[in-house]
PLY file of the C-alpha trace (Angstrom):
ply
format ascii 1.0
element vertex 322
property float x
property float y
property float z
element edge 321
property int vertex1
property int vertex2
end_header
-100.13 30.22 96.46
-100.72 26.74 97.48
-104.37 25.35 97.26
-106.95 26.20 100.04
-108.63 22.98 101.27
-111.42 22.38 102.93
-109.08 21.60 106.14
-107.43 24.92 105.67
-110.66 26.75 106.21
-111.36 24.69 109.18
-108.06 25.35 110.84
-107.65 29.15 109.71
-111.84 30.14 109.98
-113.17 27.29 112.45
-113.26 28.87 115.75
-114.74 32.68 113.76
-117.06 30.71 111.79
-117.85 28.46 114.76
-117.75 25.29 112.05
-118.22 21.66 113.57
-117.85 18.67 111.45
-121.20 16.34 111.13
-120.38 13.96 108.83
-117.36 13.12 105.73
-114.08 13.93 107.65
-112.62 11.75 104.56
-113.32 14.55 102.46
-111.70 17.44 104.39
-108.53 17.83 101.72
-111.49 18.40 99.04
-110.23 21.92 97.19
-111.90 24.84 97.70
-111.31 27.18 93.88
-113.80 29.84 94.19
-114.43 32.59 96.57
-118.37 32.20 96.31
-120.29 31.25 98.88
-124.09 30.67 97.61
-127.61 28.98 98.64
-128.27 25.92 96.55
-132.04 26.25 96.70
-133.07 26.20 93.27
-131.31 22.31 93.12
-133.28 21.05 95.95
-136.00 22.27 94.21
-134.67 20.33 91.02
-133.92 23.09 88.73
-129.52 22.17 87.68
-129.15 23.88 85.15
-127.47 26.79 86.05
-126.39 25.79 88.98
-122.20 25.51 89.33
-121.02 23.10 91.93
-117.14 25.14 92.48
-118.93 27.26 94.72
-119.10 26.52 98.79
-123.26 25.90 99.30
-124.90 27.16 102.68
-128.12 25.41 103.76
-129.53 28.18 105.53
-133.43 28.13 107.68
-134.81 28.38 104.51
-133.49 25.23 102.77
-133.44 23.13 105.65
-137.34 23.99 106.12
-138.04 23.25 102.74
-136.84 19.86 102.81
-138.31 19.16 106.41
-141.48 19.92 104.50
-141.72 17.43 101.59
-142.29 13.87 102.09
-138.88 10.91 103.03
-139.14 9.95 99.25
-138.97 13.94 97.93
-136.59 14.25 100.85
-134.37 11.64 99.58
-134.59 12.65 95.98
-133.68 16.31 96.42
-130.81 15.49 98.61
-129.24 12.68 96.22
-129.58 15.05 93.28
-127.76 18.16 95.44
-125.16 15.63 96.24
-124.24 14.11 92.79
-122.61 17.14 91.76
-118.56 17.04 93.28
-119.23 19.81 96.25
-116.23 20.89 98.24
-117.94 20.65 101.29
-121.92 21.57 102.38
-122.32 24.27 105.23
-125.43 24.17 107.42
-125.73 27.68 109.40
-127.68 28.61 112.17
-126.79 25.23 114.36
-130.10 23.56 112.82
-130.51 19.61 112.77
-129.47 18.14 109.60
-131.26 16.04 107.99
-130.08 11.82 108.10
-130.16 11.68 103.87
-127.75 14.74 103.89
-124.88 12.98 106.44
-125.57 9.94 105.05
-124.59 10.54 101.53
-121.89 12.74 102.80
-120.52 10.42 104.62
-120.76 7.46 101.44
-119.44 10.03 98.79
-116.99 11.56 101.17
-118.32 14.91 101.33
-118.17 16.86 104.35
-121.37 18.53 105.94
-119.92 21.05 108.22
-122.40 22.76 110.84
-122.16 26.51 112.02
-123.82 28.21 114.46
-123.96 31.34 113.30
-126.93 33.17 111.90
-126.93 32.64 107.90
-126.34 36.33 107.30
-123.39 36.20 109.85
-121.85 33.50 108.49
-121.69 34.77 104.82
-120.22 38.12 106.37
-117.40 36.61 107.85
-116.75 33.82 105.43
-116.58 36.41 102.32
-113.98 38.61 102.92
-111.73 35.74 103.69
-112.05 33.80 100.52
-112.36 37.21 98.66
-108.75 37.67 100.05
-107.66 34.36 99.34
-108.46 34.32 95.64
-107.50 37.31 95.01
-104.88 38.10 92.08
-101.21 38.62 93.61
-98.50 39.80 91.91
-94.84 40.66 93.61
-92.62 43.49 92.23
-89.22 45.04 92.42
-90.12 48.33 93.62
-90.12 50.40 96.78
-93.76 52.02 98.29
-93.85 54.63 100.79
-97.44 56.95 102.03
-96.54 60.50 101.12
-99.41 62.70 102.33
-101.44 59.59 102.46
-100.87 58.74 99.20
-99.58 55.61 98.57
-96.46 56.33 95.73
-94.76 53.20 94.19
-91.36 53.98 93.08
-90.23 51.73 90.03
-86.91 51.44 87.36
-83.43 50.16 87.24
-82.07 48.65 90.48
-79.43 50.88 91.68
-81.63 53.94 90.84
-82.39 55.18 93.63
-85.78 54.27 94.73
-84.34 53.16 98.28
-82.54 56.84 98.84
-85.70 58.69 97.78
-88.16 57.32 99.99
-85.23 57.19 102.99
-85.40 60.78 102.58
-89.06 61.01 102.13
-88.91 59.13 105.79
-86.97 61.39 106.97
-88.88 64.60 105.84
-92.33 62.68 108.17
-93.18 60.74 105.82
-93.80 56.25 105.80
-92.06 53.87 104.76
-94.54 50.56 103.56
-91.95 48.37 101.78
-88.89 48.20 99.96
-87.38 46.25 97.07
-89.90 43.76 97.30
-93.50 44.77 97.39
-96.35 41.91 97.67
-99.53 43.45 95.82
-103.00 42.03 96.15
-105.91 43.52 93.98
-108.92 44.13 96.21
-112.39 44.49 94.42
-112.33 45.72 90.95
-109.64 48.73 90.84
-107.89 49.05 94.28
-104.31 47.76 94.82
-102.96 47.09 98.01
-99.06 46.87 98.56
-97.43 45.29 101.51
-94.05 44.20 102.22
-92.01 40.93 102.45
-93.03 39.76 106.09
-89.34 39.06 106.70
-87.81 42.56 105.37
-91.13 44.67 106.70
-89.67 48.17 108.62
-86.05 47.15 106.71
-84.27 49.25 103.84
-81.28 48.22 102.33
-79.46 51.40 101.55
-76.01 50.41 99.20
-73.26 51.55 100.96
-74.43 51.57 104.45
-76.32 47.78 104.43
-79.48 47.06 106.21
-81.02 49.83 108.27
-84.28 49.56 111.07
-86.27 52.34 110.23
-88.76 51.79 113.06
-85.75 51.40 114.63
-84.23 54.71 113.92
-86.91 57.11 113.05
-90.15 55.92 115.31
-93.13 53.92 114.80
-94.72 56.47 113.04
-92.30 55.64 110.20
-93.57 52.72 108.86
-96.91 51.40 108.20
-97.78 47.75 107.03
-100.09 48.11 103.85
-100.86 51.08 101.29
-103.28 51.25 98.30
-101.16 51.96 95.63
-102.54 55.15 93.76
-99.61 56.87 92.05
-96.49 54.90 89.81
-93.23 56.57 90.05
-90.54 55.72 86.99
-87.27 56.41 87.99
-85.29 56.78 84.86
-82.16 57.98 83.47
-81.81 61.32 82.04
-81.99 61.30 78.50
-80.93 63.81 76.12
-83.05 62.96 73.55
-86.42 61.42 74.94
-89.26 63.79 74.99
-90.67 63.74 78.26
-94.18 64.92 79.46
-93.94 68.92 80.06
-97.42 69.73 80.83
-99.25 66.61 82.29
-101.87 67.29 80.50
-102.34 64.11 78.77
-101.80 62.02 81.78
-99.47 59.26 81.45
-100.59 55.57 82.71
-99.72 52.06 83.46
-101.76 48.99 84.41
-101.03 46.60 87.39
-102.97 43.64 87.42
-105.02 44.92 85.05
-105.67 48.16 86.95
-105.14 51.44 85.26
-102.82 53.61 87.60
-101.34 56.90 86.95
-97.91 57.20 86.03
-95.57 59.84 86.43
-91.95 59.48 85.08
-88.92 61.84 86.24
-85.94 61.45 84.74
-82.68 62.16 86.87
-79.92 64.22 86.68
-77.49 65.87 89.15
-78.97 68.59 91.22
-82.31 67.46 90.99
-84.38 67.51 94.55
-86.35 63.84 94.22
-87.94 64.33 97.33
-89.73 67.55 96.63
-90.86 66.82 93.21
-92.37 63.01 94.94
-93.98 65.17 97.34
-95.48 67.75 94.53
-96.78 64.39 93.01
-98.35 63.47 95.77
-100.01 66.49 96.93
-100.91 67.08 93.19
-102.93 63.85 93.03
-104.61 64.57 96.21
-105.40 68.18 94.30
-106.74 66.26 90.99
-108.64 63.51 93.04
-110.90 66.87 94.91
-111.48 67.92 91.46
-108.32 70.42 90.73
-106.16 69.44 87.50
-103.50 72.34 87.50
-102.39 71.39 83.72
-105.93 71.39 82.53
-106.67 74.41 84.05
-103.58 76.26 82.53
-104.78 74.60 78.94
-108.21 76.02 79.66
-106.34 79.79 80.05
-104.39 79.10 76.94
-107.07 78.24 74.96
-108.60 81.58 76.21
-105.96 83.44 75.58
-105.78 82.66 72.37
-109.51 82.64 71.63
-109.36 86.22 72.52
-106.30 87.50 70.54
-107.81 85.64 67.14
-111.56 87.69 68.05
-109.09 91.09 68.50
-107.40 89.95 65.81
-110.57 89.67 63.57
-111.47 92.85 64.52
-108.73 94.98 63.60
-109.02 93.53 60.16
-112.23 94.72 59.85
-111.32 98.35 60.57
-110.90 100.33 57.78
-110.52 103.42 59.14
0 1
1 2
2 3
3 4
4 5
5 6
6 7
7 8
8 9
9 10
10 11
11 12
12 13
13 14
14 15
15 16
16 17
17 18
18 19
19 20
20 21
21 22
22 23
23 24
24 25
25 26
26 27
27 28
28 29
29 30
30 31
31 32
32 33
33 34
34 35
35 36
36 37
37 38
38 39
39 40
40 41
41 42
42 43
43 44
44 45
45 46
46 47
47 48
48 49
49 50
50 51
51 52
52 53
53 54
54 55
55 56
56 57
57 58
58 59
59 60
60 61
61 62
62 63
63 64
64 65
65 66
66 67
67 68
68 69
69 70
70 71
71 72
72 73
73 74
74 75
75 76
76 77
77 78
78 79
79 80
80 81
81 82
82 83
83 84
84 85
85 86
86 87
87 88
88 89
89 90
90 91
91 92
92 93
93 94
94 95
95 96
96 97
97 98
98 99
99 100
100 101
101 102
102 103
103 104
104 105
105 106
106 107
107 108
108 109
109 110
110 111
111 112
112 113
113 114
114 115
115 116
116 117
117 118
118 119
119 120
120 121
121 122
122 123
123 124
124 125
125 126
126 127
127 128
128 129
129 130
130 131
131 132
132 133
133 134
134 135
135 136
136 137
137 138
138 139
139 140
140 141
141 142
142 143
143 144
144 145
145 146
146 147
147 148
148 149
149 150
150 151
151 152
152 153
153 154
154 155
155 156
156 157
157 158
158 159
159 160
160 161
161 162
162 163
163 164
164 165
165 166
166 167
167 168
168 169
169 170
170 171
171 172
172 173
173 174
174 175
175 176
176 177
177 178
178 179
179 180
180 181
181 182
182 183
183 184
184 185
185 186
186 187
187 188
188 189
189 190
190 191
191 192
192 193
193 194
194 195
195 196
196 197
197 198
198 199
199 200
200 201
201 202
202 203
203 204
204 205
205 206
206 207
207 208
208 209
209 210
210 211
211 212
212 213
213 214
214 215
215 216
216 217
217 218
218 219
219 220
220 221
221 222
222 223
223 224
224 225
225 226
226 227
227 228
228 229
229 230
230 231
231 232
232 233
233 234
234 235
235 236
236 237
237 238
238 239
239 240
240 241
241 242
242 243
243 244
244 245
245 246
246 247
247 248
248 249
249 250
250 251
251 252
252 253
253 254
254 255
255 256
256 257
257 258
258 259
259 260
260 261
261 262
262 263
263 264
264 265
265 266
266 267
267 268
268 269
269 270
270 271
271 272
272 273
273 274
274 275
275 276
276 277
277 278
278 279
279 280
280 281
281 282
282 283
283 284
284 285
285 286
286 287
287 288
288 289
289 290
290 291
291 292
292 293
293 294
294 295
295 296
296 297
297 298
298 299
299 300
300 301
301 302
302 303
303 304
304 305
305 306
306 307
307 308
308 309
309 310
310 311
311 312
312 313
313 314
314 315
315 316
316 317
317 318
318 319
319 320
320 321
């Protein structure tokens, strides 16, 4: 991803943000490397310690108050200490008057001072989200992603598989297709995962054999959707013989993209074998687990019954002498 700049976010967020430019034009390919916006008011009031000059300051009512209320010299001195750390830029909300010290030194140090007129609370509402989504860890996969049940299912393994065929078919049984081959995932907060596909191959599947087919195209918008969180891993794998694979589910097999723990469910293949119901049993079993249903614990639980009661009869027939 190439570097957001301070122009960028002019040019992409300028008209929702309602930005004008006061004073340091010069500066306007400063980086921007953070996604926090915050109020600098504890370095006006002199305290730097802590203070971490990455993030994109707002002068809100508050902080332009404050330093209309001390005297030109405290004025001055506040102001040349904010500045002397390398800003990207300084916002002013609310469409207030700036004060001369702050354009002048942002115009000598080449650091622009950028106006909105939006309400301080407004302006960090739309301005987070943005820069949230900008900075957010990316990673791109070879993998197809459909919504089964509105679940989103990301099918992984070998190319040549099968991952393409399966969630043709799942289209075809009602189901959406989100992206194939090449899936674009962005992490949003702390544990969701959002898939999407290439922008150039978004409502294509390339099915070998046959080539390049339009599924919107041939099955209805309703077929396709543009983004899914990602809640369930499929492996695709080849059958074999002598791997030991997961019977019971009650141990719960998972895998971690960007750093986020998903569920993983691996089915190997063989001839014979109906993909498309068993994706849809996954899907409809997750669904069942995330209200609070786990079918293999619950059998466990009966087992464990089962055989608590047959050791108790068991106990008791020794015990009868009779």
């Amino acid at each position: 991803m190439a570097p957001l700049t301070v122009r960028d976010l002019l040019e992409r967020k300028g008209d929702s943000l309602r930005l004008e430019v006061l004073a340091g034009e010069e500066g306007l390919d400063r980086k921007v490397t953070v996604a926090d916006v915050s109020s600098p008011g504890l370095v006006l009031a002199g305290f730097t310690e802590r203070f971490s000059s990455e993030r994109l300051p707002a002068l809100g009512e508050t902080e332009i108050q404050y330093l209309k209320s001390l005297s030109a010299a405290e004025r001055k001195q506040a102001v040349e200490t904010f500045m002397s750390f390398d800003l990207p830029c300084v916002f002013v909300t609310k469409g207030q008057s700036v004060p001369r010290e702050l354009l002048k030194l942002g115009k000598e140090r080449g650091i622009p001072v950028i106006r909105s007129k939006l309400k301080t609370a407004e302006f960090y509402r739309r301005i987070s989200p943005y820069l949230t989504e900008v900075f957010a860890p990316r990673s791109t996969t070879h993998a197809s992603l459909a919504d089964v049940y509105g679940v989103g299912l990301l099918f992984v393994g070998r190319s040549g598989i099968g991952k393409s065929e399966c969630v043709l078919d799942l289209v075809e049984r009602g189901h959406r297709l989100v992206a194939d081959d090449v899936v674009h995932i962005t992490q949003r907060g702390t544990d969701v995962l959002i898939g999407v596909a290439d922008e150039q191959a978004y409502r294509f599947m390339e099915i070998r054999g046959v080539g390049l087919v339009d599924v919107m195209g041939l099955f209805g918008v309703h077929a396709v959707r543009q983004q899914k969180r990602i809640e369930v891993v499929v492996e695709l794998v080849d059958w074999d013989m002598e791997r030991d694979y997961d019977r019971t589910g009650v141990s719960g097999q998972t895998t971690k993209l960007l750093g986020v723990e998903l569920p993983l469910v691996v089915v190997p293949l063989n001839p014979g074998k109906n993909l498309t119901v068993i994706c849809e049993v996954v899907a409809m079993n997750h669904l069942l687990r995330y209200s609070g249903v786990d079918s293999a614990q619950q059998f466990n639980d009966r087992l464990i019954q089962r055989m608590a009661k047959q050791a108790e009869l068991r106990e008791y027939l020794s015990e009868d002498y009779e």
